[in-house]
mmCIF file of the N, C-alpha and C atoms, coordinates in Angstrom:
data_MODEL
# 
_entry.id   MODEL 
# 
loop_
_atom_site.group_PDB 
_atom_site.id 
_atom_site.type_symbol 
_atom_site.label_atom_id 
_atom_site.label_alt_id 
_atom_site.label_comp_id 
_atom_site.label_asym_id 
_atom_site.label_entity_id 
_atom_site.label_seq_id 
_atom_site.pdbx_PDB_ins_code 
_atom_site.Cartn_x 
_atom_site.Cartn_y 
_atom_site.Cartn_z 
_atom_site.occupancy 
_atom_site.B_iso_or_equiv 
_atom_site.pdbx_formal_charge 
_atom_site.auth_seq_id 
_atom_site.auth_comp_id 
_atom_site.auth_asym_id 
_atom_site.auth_atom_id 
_atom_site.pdbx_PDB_model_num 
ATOM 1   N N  . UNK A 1 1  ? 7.105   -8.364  -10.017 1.00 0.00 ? 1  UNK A N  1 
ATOM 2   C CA . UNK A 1 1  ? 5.829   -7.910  -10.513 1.00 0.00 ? 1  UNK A CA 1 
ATOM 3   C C  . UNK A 1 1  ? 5.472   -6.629  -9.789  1.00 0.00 ? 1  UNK A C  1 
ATOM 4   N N  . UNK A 1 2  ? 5.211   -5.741  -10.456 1.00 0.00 ? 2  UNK A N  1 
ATOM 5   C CA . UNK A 1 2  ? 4.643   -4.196  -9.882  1.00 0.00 ? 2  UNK A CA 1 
ATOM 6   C C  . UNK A 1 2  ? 3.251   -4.342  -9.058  1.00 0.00 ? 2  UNK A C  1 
ATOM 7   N N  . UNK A 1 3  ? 2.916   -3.842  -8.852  1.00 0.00 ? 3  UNK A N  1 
ATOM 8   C CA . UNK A 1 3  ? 1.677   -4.247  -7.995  1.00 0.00 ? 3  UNK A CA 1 
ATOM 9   C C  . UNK A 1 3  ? 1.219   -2.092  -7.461  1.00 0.00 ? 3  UNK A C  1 
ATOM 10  N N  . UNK A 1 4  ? 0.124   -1.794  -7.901  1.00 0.00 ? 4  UNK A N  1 
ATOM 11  C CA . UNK A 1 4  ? -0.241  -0.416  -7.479  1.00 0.00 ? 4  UNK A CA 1 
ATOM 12  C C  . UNK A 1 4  ? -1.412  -0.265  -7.013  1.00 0.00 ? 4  UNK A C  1 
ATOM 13  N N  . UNK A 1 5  ? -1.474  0.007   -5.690  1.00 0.00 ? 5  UNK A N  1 
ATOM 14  C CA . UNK A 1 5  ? -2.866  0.615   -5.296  1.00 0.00 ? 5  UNK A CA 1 
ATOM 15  C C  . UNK A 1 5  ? -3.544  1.745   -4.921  1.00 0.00 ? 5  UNK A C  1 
ATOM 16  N N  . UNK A 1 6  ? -4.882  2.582   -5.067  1.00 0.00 ? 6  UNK A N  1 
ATOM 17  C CA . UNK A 1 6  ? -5.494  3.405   -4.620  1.00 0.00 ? 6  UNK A CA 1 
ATOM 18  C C  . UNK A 1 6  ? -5.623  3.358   -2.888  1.00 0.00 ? 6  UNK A C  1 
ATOM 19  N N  . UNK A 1 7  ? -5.505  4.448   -2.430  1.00 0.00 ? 7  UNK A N  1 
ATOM 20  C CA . UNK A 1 7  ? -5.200  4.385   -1.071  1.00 0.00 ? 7  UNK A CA 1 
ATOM 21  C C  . UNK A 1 7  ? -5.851  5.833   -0.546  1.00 0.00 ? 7  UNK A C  1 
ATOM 22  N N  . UNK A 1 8  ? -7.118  5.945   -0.440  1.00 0.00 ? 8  UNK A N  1 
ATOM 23  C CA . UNK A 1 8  ? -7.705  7.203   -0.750  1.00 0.00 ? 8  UNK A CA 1 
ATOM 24  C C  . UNK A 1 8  ? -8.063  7.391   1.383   1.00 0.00 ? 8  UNK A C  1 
ATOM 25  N N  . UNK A 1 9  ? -7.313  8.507   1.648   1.00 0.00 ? 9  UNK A N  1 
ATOM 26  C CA . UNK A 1 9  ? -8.083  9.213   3.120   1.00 0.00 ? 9  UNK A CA 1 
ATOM 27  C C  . UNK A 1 9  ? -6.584  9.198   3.592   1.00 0.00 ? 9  UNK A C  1 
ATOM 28  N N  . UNK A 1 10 ? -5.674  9.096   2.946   1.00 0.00 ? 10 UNK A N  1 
ATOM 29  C CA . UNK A 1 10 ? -4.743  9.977   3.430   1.00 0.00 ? 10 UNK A CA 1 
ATOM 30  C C  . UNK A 1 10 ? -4.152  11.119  3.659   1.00 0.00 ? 10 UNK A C  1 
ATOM 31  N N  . UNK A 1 11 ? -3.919  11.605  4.804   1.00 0.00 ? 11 UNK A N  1 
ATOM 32  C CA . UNK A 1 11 ? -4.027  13.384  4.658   1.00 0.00 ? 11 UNK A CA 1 
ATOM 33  C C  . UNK A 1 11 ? -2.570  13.736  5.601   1.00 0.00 ? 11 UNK A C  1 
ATOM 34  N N  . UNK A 1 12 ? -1.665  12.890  5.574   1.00 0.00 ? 12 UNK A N  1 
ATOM 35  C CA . UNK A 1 12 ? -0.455  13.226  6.623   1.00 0.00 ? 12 UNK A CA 1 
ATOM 36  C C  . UNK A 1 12 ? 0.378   12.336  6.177   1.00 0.00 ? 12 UNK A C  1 
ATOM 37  N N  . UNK A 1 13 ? 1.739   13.012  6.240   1.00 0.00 ? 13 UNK A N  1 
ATOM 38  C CA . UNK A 1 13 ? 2.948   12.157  6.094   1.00 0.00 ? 13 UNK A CA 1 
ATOM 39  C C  . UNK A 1 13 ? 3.319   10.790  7.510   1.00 0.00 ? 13 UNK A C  1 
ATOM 40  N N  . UNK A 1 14 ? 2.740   10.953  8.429   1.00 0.00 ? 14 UNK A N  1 
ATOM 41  C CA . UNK A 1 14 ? 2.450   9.811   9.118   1.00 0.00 ? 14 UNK A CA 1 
ATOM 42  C C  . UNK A 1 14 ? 0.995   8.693   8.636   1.00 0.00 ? 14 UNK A C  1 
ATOM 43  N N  . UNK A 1 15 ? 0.481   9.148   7.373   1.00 0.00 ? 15 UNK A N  1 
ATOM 44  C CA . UNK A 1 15 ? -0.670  7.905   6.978   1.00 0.00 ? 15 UNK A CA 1 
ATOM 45  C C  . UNK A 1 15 ? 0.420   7.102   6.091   1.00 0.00 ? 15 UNK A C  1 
ATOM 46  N N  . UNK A 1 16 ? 1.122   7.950   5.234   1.00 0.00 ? 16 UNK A N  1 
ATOM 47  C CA . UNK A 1 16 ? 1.629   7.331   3.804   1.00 0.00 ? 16 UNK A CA 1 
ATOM 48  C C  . UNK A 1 16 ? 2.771   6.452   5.005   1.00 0.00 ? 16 UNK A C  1 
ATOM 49  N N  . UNK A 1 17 ? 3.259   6.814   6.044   1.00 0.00 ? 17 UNK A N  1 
ATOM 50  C CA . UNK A 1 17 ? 4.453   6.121   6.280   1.00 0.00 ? 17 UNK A CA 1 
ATOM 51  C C  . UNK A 1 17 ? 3.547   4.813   7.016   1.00 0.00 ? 17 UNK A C  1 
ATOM 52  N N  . UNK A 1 18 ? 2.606   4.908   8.162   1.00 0.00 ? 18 UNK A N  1 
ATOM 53  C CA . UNK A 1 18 ? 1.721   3.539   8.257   1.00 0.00 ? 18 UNK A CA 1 
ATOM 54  C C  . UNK A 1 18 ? 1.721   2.615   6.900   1.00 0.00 ? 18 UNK A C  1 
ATOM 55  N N  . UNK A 1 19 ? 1.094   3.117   5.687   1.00 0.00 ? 19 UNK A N  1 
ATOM 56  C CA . UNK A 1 19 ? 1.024   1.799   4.665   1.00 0.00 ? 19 UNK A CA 1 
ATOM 57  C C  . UNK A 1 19 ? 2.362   1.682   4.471   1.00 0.00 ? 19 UNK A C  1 
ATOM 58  N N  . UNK A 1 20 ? 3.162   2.412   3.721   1.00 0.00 ? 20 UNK A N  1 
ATOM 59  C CA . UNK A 1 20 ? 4.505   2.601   3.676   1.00 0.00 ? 20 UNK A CA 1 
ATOM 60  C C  . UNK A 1 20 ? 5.117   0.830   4.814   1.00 0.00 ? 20 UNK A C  1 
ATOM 61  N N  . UNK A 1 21 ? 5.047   1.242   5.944   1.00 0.00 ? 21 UNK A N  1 
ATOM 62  C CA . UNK A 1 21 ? 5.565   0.578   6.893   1.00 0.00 ? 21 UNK A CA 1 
ATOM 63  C C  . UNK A 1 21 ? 5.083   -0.764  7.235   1.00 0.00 ? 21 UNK A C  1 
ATOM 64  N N  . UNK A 1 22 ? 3.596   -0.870  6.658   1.00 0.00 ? 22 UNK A N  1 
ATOM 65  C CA . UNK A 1 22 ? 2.810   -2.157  6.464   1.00 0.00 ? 22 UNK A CA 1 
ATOM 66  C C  . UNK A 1 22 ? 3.109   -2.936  5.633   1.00 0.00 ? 22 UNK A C  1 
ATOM 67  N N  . UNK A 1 23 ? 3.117   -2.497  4.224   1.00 0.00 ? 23 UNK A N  1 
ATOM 68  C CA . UNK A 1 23 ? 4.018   -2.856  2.854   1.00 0.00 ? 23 UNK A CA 1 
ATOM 69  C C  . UNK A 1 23 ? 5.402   -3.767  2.575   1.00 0.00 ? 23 UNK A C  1 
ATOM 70  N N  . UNK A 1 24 ? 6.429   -2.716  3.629   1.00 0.00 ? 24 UNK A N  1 
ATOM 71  C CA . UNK A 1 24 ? 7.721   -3.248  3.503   1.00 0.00 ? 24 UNK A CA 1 
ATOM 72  C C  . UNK A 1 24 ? 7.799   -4.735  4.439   1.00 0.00 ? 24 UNK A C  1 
ATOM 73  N N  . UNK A 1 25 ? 6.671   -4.789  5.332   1.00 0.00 ? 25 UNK A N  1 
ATOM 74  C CA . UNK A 1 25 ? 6.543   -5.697  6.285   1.00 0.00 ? 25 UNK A CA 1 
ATOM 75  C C  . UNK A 1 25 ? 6.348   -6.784  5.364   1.00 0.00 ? 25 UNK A C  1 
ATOM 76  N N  . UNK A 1 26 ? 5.851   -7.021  4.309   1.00 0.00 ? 26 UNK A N  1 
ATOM 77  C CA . UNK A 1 26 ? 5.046   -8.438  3.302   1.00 0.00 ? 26 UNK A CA 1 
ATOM 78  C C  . UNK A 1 26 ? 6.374   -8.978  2.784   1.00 0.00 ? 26 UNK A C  1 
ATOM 79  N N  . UNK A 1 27 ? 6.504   -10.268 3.062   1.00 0.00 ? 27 UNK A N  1 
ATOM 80  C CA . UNK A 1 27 ? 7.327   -11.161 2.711   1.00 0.00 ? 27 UNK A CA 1 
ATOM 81  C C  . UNK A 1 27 ? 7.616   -10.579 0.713   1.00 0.00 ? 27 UNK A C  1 
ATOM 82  N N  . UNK A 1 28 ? 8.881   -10.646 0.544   1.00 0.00 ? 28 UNK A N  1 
ATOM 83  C CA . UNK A 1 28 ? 9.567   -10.458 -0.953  1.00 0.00 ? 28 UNK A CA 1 
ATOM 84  C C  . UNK A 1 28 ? 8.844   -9.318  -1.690  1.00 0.00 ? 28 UNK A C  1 
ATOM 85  N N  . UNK A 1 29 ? 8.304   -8.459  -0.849  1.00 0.00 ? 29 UNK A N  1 
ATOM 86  C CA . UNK A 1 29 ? 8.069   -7.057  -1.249  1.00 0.00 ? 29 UNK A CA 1 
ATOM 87  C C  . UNK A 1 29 ? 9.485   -5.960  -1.321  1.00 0.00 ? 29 UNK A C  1 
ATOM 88  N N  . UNK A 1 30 ? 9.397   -5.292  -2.291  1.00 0.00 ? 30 UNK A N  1 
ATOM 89  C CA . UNK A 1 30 ? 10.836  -4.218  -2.258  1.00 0.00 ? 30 UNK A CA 1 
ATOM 90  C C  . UNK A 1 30 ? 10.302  -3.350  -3.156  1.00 0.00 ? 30 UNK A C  1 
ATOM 91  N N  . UNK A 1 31 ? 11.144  -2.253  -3.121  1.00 0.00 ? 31 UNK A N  1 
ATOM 92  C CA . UNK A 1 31 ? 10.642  -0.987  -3.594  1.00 0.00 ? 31 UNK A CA 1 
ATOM 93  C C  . UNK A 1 31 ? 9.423   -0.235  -3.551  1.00 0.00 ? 31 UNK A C  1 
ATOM 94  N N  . UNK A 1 32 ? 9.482   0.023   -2.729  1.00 0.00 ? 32 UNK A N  1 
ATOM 95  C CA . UNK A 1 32 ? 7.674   0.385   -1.797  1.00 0.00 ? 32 UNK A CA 1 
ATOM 96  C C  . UNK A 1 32 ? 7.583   1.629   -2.341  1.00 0.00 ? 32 UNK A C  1 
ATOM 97  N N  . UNK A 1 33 ? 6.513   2.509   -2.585  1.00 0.00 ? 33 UNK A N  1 
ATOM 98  C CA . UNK A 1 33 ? 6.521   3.944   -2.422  1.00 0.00 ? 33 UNK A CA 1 
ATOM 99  C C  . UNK A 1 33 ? 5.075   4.581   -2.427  1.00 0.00 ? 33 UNK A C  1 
ATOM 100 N N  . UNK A 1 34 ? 5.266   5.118   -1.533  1.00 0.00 ? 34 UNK A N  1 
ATOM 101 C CA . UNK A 1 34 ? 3.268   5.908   -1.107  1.00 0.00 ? 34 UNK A CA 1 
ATOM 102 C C  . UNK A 1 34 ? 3.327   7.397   -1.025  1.00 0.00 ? 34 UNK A C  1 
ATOM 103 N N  . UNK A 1 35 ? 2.654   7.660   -2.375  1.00 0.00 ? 35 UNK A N  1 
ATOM 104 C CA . UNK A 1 35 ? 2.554   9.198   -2.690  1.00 0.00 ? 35 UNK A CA 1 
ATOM 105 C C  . UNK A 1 35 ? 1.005   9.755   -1.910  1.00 0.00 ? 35 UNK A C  1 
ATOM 106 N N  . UNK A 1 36 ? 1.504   10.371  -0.725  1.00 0.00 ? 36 UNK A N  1 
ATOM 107 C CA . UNK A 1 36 ? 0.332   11.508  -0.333  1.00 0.00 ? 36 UNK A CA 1 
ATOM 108 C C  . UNK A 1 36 ? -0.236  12.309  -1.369  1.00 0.00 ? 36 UNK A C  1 
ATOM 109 N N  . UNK A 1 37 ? 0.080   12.618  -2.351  1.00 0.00 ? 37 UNK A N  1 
ATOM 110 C CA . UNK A 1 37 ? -0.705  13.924  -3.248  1.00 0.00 ? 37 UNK A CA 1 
ATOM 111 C C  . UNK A 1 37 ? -1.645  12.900  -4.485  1.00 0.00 ? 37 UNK A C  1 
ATOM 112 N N  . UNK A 1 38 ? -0.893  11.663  -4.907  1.00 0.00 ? 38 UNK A N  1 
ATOM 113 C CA . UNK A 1 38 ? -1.639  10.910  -5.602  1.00 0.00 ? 38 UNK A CA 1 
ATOM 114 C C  . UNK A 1 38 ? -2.381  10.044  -4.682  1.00 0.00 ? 38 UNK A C  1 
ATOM 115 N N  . UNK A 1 39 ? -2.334  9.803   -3.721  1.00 0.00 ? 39 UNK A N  1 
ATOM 116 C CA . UNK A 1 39 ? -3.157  8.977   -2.734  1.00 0.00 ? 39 UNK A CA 1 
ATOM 117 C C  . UNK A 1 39 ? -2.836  7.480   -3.574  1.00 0.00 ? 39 UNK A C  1 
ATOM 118 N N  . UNK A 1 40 ? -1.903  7.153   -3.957  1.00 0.00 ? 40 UNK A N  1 
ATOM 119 C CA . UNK A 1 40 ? -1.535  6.036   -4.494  1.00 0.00 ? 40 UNK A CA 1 
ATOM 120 C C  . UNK A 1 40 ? -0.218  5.000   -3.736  1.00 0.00 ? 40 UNK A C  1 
ATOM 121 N N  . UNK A 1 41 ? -0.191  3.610   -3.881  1.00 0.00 ? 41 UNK A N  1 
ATOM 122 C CA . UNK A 1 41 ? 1.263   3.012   -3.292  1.00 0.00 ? 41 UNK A CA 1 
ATOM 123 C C  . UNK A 1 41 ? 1.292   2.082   -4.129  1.00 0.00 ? 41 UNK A C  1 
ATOM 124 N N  . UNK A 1 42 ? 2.415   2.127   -4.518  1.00 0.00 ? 42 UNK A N  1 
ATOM 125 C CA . UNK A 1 42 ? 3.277   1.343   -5.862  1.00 0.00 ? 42 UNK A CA 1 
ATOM 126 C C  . UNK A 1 42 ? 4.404   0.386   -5.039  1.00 0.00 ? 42 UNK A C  1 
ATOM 127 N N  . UNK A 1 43 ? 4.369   -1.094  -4.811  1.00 0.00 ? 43 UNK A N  1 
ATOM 128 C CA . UNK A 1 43 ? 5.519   -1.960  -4.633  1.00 0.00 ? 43 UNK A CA 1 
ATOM 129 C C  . UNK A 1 43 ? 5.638   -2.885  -5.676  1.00 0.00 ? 43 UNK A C  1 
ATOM 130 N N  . UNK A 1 44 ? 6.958   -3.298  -5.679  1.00 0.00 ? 44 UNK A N  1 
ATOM 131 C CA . UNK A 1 44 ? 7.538   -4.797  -6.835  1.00 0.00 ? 44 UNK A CA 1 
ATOM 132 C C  . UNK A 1 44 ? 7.559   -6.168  -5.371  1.00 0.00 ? 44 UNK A C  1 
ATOM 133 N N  . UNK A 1 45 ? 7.019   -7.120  -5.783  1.00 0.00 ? 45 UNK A N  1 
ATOM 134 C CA . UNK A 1 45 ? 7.191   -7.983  -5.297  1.00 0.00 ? 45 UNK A CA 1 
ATOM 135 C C  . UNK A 1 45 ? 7.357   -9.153  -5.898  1.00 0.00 ? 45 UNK A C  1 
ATOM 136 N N  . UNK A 1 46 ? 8.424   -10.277 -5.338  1.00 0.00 ? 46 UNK A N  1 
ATOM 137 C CA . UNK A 1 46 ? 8.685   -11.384 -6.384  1.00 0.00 ? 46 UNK A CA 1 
ATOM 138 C C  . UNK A 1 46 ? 7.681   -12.259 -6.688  1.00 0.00 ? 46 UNK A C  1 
ATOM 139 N N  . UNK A 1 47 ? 6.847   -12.525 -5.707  1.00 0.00 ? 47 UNK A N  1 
ATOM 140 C CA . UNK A 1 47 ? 5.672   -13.693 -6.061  1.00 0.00 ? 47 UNK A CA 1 
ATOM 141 C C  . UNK A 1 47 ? 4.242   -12.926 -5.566  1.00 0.00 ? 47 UNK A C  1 
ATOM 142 N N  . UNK A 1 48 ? 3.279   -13.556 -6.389  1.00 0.00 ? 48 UNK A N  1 
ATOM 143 C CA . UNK A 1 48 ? 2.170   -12.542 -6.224  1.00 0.00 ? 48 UNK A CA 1 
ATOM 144 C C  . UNK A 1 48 ? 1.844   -12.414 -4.700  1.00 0.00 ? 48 UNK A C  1 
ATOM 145 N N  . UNK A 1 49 ? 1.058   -11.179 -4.753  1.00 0.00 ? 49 UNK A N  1 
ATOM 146 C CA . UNK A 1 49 ? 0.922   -10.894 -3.295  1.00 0.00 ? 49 UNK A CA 1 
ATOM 147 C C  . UNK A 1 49 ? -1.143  -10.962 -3.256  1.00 0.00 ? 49 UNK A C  1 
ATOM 148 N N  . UNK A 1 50 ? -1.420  -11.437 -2.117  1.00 0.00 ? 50 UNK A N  1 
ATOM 149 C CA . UNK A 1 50 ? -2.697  -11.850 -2.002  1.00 0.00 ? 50 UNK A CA 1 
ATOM 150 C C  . UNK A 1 50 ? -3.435  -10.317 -1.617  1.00 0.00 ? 50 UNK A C  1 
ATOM 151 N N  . UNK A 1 51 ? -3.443  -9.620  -2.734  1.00 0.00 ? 51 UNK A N  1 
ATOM 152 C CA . UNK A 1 51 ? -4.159  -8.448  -2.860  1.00 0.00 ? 51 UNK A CA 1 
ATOM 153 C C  . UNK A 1 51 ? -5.263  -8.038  -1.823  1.00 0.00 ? 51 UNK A C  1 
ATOM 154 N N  . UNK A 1 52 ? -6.122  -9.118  -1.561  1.00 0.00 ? 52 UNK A N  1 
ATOM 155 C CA . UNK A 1 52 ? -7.586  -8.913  -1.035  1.00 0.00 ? 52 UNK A CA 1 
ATOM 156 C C  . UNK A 1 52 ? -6.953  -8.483  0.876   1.00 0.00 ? 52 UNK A C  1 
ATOM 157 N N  . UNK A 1 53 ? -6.300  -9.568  0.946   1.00 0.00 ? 53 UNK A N  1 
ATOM 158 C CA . UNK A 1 53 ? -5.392  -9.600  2.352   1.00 0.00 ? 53 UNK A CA 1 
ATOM 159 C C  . UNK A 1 53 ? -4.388  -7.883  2.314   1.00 0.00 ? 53 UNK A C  1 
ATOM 160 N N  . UNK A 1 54 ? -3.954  -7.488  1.505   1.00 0.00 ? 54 UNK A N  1 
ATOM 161 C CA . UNK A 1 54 ? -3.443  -6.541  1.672   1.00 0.00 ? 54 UNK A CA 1 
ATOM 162 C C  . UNK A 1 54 ? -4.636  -5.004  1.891   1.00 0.00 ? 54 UNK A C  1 
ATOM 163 N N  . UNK A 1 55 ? -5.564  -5.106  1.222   1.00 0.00 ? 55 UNK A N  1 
ATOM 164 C CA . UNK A 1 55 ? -6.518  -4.196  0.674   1.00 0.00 ? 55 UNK A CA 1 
ATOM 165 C C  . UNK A 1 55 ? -6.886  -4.126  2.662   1.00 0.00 ? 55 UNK A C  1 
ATOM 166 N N  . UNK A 1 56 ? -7.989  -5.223  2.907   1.00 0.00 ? 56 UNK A N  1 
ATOM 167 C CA . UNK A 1 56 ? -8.387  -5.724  4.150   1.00 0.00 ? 56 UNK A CA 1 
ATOM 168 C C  . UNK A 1 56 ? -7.498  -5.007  5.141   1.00 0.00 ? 56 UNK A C  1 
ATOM 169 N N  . UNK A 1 57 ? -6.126  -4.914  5.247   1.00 0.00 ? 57 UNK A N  1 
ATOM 170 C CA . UNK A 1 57 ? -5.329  -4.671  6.529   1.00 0.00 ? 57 UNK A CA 1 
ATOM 171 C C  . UNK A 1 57 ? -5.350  -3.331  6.204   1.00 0.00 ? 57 UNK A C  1 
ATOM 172 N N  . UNK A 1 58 ? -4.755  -2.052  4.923   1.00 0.00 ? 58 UNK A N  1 
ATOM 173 C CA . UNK A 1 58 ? -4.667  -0.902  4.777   1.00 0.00 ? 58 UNK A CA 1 
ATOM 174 C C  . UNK A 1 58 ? -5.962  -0.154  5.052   1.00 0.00 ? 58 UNK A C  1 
ATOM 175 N N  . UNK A 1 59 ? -7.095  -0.985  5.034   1.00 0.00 ? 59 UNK A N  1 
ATOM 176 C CA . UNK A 1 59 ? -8.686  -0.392  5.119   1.00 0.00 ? 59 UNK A CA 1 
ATOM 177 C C  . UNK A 1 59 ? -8.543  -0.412  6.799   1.00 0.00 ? 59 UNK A C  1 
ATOM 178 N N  . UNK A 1 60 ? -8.327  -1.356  7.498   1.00 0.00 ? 60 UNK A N  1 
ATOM 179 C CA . UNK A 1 60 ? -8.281  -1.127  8.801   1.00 0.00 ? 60 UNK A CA 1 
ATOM 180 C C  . UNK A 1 60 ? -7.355  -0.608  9.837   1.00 0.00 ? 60 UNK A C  1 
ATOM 181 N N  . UNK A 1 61 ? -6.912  0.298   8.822   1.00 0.00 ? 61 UNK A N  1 
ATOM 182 C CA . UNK A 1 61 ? -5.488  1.664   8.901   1.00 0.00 ? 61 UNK A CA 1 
ATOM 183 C C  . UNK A 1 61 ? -7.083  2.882   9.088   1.00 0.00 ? 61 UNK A C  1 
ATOM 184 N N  . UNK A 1 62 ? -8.186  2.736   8.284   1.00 0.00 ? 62 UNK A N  1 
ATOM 185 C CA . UNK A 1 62 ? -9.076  3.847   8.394   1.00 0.00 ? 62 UNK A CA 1 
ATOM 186 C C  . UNK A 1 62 ? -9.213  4.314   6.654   1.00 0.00 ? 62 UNK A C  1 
ATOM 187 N N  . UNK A 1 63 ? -8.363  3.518   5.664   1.00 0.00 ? 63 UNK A N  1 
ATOM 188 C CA . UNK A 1 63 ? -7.908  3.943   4.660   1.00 0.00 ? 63 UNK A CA 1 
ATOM 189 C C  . UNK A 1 63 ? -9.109  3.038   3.911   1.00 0.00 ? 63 UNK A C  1 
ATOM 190 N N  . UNK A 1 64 ? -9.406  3.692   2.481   1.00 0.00 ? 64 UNK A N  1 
ATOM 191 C CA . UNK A 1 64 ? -10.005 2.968   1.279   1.00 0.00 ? 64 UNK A CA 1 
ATOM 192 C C  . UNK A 1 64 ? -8.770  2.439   0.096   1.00 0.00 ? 64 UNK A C  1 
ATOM 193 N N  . UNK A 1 65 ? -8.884  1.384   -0.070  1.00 0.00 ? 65 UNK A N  1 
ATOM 194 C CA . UNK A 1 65 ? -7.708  1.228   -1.097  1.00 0.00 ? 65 UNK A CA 1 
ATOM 195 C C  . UNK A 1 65 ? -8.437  0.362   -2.022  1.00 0.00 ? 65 UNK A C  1 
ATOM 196 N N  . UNK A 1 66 ? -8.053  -0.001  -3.242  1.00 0.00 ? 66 UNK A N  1 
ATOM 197 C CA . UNK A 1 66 ? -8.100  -0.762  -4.147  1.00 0.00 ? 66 UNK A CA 1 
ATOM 198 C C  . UNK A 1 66 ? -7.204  -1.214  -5.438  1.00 0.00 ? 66 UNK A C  1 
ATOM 199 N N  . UNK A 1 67 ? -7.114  -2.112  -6.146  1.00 0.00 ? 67 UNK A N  1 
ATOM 200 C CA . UNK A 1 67 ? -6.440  -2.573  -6.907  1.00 0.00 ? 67 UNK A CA 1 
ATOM 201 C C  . UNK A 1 67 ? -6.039  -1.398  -8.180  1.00 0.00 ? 67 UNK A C  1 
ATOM 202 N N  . UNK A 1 68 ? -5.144  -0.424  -8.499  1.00 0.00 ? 68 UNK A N  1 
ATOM 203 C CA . UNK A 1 68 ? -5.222  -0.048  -10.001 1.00 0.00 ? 68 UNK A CA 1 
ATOM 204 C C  . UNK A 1 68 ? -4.833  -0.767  -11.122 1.00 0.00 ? 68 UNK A C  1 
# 
């Protein structure tokens, strides 16, 4: 299942690699990818992933994110 979120206050190739690096950490997550210019991160994961719990940890990166 694709799974894409808004990830807005990123301004450095060391923010995108923090979520980036948070991401690949979630159990049966793969294919990660966090675009700095869209302020967006797109992963496939096999079983749903508890969104609210993900949102919660990238916000306390300093980041705003939400579900697209």
């Amino acid at each position: 299942m694709e799974n894409k979120l808004s990830v807005k206050g990123m301004s450095c190739a060391h923010c995108t690699g923090r979520v980036k690096t948070y991401l690949e950490s979630l159990d049966h997550v793969s294919r990660v990818h966090v675009d700095l210019e869209t302020q967006t991160a797109r992963f496939e994961s096999e079983t749903p992933v508890d969104m609210d719990l993900v949102i919660k940890e990238i916000t306390a990166f300093g980041f705003t994110a939400k579900v697209l």
